[in-house]
C-alpha positions as CSV (number, residue, x, y, z in Angstrom):
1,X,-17.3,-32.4,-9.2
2,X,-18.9,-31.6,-5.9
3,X,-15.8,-29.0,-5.3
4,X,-17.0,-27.4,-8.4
5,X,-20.7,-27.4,-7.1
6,X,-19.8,-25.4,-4.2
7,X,-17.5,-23.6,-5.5
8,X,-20.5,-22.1,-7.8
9,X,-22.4,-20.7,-5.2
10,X,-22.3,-17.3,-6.1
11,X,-23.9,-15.8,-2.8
12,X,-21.9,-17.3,-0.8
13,X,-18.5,-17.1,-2.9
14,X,-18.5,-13.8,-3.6
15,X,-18.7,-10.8,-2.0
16,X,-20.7,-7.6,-4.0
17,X,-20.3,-5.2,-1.1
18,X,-16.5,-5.7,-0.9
19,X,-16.4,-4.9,-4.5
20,X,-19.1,-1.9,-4.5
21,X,-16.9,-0.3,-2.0
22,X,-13.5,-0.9,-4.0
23,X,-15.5,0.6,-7.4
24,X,-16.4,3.8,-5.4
25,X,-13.3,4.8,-3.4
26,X,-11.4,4.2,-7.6
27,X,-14.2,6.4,-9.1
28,X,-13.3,9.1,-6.1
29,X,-9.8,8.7,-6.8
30,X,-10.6,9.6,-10.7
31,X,-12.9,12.4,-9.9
32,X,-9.8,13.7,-7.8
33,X,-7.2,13.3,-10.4
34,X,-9.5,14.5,-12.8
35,X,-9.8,17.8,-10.9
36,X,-6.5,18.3,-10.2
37,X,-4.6,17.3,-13.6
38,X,-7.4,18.3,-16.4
39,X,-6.4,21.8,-16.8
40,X,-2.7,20.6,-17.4
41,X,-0.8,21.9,-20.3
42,X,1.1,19.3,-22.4
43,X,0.1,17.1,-25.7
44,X,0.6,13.7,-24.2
45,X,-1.7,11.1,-22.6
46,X,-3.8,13.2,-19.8
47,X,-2.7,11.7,-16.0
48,X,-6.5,11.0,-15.6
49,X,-6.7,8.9,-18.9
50,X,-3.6,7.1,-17.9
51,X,-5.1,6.3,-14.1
52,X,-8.2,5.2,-16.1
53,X,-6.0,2.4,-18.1
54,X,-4.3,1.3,-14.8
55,X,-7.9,1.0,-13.3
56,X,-8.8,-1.2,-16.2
57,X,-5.4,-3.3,-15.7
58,X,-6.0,-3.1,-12.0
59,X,-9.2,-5.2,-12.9
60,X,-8.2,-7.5,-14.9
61,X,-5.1,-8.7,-12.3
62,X,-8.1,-8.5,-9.8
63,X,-9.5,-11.2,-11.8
64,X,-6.9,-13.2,-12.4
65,X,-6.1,-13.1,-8.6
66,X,-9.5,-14.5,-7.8
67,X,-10.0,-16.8,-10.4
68,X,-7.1,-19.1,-9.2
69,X,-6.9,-21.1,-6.3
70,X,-5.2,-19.2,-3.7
71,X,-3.0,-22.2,-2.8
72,X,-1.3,-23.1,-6.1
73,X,-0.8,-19.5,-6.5
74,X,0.9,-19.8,-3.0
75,X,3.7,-22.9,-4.6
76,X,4.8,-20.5,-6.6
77,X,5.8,-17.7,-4.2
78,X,9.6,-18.3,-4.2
79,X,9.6,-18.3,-7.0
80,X,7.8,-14.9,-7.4
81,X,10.0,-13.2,-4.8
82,X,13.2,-14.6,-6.8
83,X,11.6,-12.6,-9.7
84,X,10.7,-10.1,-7.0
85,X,14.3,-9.3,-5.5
86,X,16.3,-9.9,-9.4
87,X,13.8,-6.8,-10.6
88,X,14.7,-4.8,-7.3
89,X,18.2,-5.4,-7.9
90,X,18.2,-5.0,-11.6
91,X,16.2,-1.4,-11.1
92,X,19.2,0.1,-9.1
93,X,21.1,-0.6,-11.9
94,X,19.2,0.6,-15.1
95,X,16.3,2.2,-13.8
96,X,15.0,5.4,-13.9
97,X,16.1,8.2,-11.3
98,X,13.7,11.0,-9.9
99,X,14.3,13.2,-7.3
100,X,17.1,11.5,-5.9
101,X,15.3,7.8,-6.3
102,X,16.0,4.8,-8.5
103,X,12.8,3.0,-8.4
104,X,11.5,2.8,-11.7
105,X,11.9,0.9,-15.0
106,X,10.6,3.1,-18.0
107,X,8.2,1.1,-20.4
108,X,7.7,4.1,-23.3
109,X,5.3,6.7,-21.5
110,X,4.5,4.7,-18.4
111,X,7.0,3.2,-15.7
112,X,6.9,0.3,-13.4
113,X,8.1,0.0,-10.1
114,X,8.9,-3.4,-8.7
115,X,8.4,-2.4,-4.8
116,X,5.0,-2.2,-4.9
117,X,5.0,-5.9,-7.1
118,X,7.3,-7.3,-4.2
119,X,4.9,-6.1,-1.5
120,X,1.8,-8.7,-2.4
121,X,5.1,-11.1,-3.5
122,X,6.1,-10.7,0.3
123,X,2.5,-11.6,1.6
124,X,2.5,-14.7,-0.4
125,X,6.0,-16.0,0.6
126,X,5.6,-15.0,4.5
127,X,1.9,-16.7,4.3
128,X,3.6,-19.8,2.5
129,X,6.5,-20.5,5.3
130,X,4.3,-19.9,8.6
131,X,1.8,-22.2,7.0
132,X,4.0,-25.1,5.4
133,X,4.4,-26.5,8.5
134,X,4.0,-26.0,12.7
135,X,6.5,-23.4,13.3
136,X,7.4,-23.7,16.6
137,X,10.1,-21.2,18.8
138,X,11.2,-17.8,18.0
139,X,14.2,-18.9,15.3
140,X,10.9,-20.2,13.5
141,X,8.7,-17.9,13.8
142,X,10.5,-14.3,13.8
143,X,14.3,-14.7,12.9
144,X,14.1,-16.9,9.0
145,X,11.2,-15.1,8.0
146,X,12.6,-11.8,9.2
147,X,15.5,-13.2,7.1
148,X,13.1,-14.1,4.2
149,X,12.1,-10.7,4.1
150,X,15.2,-8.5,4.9
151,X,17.2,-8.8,1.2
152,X,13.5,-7.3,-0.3
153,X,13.9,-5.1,2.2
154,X,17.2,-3.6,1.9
155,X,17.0,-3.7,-1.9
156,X,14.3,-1.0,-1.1
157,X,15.6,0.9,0.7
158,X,18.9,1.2,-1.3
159,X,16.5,2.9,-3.9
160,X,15.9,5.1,-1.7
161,X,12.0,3.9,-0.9
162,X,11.2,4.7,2.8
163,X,7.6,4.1,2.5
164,X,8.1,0.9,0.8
165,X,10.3,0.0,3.3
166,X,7.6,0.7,6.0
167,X,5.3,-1.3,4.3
168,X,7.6,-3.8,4.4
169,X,7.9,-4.3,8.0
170,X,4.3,-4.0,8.5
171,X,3.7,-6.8,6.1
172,X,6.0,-8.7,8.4
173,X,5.0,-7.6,12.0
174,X,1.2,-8.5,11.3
175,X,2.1,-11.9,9.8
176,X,4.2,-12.3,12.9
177,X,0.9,-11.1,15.2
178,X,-1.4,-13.7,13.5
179,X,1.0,-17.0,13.9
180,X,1.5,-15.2,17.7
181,X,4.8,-15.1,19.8
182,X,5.2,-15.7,23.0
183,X,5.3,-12.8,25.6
184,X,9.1,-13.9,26.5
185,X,9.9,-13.5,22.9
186,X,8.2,-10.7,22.3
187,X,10.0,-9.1,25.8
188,X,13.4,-10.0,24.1
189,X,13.0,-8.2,20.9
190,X,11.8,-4.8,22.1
191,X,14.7,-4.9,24.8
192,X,16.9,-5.6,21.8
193,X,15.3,-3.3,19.9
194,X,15.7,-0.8,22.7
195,X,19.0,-1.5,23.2
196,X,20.4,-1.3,19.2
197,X,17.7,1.8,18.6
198,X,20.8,4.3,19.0
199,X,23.0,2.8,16.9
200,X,20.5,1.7,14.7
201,X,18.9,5.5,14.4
202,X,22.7,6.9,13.5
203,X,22.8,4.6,10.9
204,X,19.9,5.2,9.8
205,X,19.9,8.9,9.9
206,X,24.0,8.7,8.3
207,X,21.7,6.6,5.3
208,X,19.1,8.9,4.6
209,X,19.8,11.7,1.4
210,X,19.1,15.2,2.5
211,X,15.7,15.6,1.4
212,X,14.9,12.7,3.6
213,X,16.2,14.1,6.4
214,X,14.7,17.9,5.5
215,X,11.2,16.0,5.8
216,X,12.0,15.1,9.4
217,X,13.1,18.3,10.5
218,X,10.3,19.9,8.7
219,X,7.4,17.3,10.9
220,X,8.9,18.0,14.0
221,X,9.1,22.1,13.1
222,X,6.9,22.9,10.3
223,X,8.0,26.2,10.3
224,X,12.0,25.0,9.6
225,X,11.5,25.5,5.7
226,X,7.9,26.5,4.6
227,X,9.2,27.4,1.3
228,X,10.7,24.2,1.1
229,X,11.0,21.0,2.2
230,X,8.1,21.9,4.7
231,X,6.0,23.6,1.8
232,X,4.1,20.4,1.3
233,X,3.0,19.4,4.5
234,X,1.7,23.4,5.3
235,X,-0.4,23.3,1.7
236,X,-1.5,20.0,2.4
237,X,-3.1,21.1,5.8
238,X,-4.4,24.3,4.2
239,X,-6.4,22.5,1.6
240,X,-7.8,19.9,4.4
241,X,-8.8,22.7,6.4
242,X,-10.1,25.1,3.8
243,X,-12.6,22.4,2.8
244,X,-14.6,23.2,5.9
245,X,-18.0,21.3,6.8
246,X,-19.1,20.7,2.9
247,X,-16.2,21.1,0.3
248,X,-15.6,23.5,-2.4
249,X,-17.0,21.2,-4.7
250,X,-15.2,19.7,-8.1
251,X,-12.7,22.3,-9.4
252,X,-13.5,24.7,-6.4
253,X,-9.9,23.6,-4.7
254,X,-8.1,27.0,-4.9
255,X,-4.9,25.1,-3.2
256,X,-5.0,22.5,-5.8
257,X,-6.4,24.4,-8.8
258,X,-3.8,27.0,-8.2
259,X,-1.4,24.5,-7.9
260,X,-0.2,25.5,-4.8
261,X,-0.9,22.1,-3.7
262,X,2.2,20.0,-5.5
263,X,1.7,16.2,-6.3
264,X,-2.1,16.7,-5.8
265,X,-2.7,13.9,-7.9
266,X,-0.4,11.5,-6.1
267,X,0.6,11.2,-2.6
268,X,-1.4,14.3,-1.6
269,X,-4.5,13.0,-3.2
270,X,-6.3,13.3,0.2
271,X,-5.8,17.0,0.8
272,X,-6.9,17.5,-3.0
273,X,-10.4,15.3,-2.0
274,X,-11.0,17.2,1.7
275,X,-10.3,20.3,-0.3
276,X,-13.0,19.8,-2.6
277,X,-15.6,17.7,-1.0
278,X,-15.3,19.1,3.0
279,X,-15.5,17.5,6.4
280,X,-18.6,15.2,5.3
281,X,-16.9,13.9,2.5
282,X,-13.7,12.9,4.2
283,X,-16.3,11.4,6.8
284,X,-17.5,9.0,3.7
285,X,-14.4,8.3,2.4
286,X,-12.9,7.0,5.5
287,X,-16.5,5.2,6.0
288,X,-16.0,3.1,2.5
289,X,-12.0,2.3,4.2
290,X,-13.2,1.2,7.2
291,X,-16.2,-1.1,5.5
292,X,-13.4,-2.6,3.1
293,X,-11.5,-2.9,6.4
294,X,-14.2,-4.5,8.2
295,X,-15.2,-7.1,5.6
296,X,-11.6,-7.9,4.7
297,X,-11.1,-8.7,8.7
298,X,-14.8,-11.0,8.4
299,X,-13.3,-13.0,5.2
300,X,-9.8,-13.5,7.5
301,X,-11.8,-14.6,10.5
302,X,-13.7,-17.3,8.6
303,X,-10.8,-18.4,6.4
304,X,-10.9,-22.0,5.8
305,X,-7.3,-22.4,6.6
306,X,-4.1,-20.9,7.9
307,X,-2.7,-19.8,5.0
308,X,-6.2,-18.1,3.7
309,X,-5.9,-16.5,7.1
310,X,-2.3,-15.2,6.8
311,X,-3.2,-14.0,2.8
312,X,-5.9,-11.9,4.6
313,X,-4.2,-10.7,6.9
314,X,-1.2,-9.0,5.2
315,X,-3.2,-7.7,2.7
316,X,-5.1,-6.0,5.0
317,X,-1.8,-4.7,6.4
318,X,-0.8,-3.4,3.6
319,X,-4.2,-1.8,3.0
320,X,-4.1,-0.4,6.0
321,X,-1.4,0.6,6.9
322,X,-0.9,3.0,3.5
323,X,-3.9,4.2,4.2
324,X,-2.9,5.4,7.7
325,X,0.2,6.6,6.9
326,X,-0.7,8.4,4.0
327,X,-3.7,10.1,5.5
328,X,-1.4,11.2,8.9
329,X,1.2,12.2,6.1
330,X,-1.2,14.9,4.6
331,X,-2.9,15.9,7.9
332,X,0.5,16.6,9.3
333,X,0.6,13.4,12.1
334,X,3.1,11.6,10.4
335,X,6.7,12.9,8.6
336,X,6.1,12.5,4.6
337,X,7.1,9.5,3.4
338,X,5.9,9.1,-0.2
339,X,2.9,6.2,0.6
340,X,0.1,6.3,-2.4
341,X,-3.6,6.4,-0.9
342,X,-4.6,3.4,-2.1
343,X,-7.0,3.2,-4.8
344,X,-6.7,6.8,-5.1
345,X,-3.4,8.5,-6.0
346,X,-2.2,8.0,-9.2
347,X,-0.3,5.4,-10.1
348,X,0.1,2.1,-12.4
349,X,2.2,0.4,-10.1
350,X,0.1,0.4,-7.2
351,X,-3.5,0.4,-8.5
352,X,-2.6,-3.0,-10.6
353,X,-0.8,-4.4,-7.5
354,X,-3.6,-3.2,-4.7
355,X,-6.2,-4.6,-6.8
356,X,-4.4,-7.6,-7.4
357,X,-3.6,-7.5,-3.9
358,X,-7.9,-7.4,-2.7
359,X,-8.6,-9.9,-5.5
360,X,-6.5,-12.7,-4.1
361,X,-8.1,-11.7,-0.7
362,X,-11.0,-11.7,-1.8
363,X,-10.3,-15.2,-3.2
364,X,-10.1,-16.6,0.0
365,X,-13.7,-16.0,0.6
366,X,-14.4,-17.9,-2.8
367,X,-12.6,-21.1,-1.8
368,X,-13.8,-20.9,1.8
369,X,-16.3,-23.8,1.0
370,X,-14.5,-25.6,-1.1
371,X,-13.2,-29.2,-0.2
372,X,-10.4,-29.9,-2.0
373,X,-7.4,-27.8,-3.1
């Protein structure tokens, strides 16, 4: 009874800002899709109608998330990634191809890829083991959960799905960061990591399909194929810089209304935005990330336990990092590797599994005065 009394203090429990600021970067992301797709040719279910429905789903997991406790959701994490790595394995099998990539399972006019599921599955399970019990040493602490997560891992990257597989390790670095290694552990991986880098980047680079490797050659010389591979990254920074100090407002985008811009709606949601809504805009969108940053960080640092902690923290990894990568991706920092914006590009998959993702964060917060669990 009195854990239900405090649990119902709604100030305290939950968190308005964190989701006015989650509301406003989706309803930018529509407003871009919108612009981008609504002239589109084609009798089906318009993009923007479909990214409407997974914002809608996306809700409702973000509901579900925060309405259970955060720790029984955590017993069942195992059991999730089992579920996790049999759909990753099961998708190389039977699911659908595109452009070289096996990452999908068709469900009538939509598709659902398991990677992005198996990201928040990965927080749950690494959050679960560091917090189980005192895990002392660097077998503990780095090797079995880097072991834990390396069959999720190379199940992705069979598909091929490099930016999943980024994700991946980031997920596992800043769970590693949080529980903390010692300076003499730390010291031995990066001189291993040194040391099997060569061999590790001809493998690597021996893995990689063609178009992979195009993209690379293509970031360190743009001008290798610019009617190619390097086509996107050169219309993506046109349609940044083309936006200038105050946009050429909704539908004014001549890179992305004349389609020279491809995937607008997806990974290059960003250029589509600066495009259309200028310097000052991009200024207020990266103002709402950073605020969901910054309050994500505050509900971490007053977790009421470890594992709260650890929950935070690789969902703001995951956050984060995407949002990085994919913004460096567009602006021409970082070699294209097929990361949504999150909360913006299109996509069922990762809308439903970020929102799912910031309502069992948010969660956290919820429970923080609770006494029992």
């Amino acid at each position: 009874m009195i854990d239900r009394v405090i649990s119902s203090r709604a100030p305290d429990n939950f968190e308005w800002r964190y989701v006015a600021i989650i509301g406003a970067i989706l309803s930018l992301g529509l407003l871009s899709i919108y612009s981008v797709t609504h002239a589109q040719p084609g009798s089906g279910v318009p993009l923007y109608a479909r990214q409407m429905l997974w914002v809608v789903m996306g809700g409702a997991a973000f509901l579900v998330m925060l309405v259970f406790d955060y720790h029984k959701i955590a017993r069942l994490s195992y059991l999730f990634y089992v579920v996790a790595l049999v759909l990753l394995a099961v998708v190389l099998v039977i699911g659908k191809t595109s452009r070289g990539a096996q990452r999908w399972f068709p469900i009538g006019p939509f598709a659902f890829q398991p990677a992005e599921f198996a990201k928040v599955v990965l927080i749950l399970v690494l959050a679960s083991y560091y917090a189980s019990s005192p895990r002392e040493g660097w077998r503990q602490r780095v090797v079995l959960p880097g072991l834990i997560m390396a069959p999720g891992l190379l199940l992705i990257l069979k598909q091929p799905d490099l930016g999943s597989g980024l994700s991946f390790l980031a997920i596992y670095v800043s769970m590693l960061l949080v529980v903390g290694v010692r300076s003499k552990a730390l010291g031995v991986l990066l001189l291993l990591a040194l040391m099997l880098f060569p061999f590790a980047w001809e493998v690597m680079w021996g893995a990689l399909h063609d178009y992979q490797r195009e993209r690379i050659l293509t970031f360190v010389n743009p001008a290798y194929d610019p009617g190619g591979k390097g086509y996107h990254a050169l219309q993506s920074r046109i349609a940044i810089g083309s936006g200038e100090l105050l946009g050429k407002g909704l539908y004014g985008g001549t890179q992305s209304q004349l389609k020279f811009l491809p995937e607008g709606h997806t990974d290059f949601v960003f250029a589509v935005f600066a495009e259309e809504w200028g310097f000052l805009g991009v200024l207020l969108l990266l103002g709402l990330f950073l605020g969901l940053i910054m309050l994500s960080i505050e509900i971490a640092s007053r977790a009421k336990d470890i594992l709260g902690a650890l929950l935070a923290a690789g969902v703001i990894a995951m956050i984060g990092f995407s949002m990085v990568i994919n913004i460096g991706m567009t602006a021409g920092i970082f070699p294209i590797v097929g990361i949504p914006l999150p909360l913006m590009s299109y996509g069922g998959s990762a809308i439903v599994t970020t929102m799912a993702a910031l309502g069992l964060l948010l969660n956290v917060k919820r429970r923080r005065l609770t006494l029992f669990y």
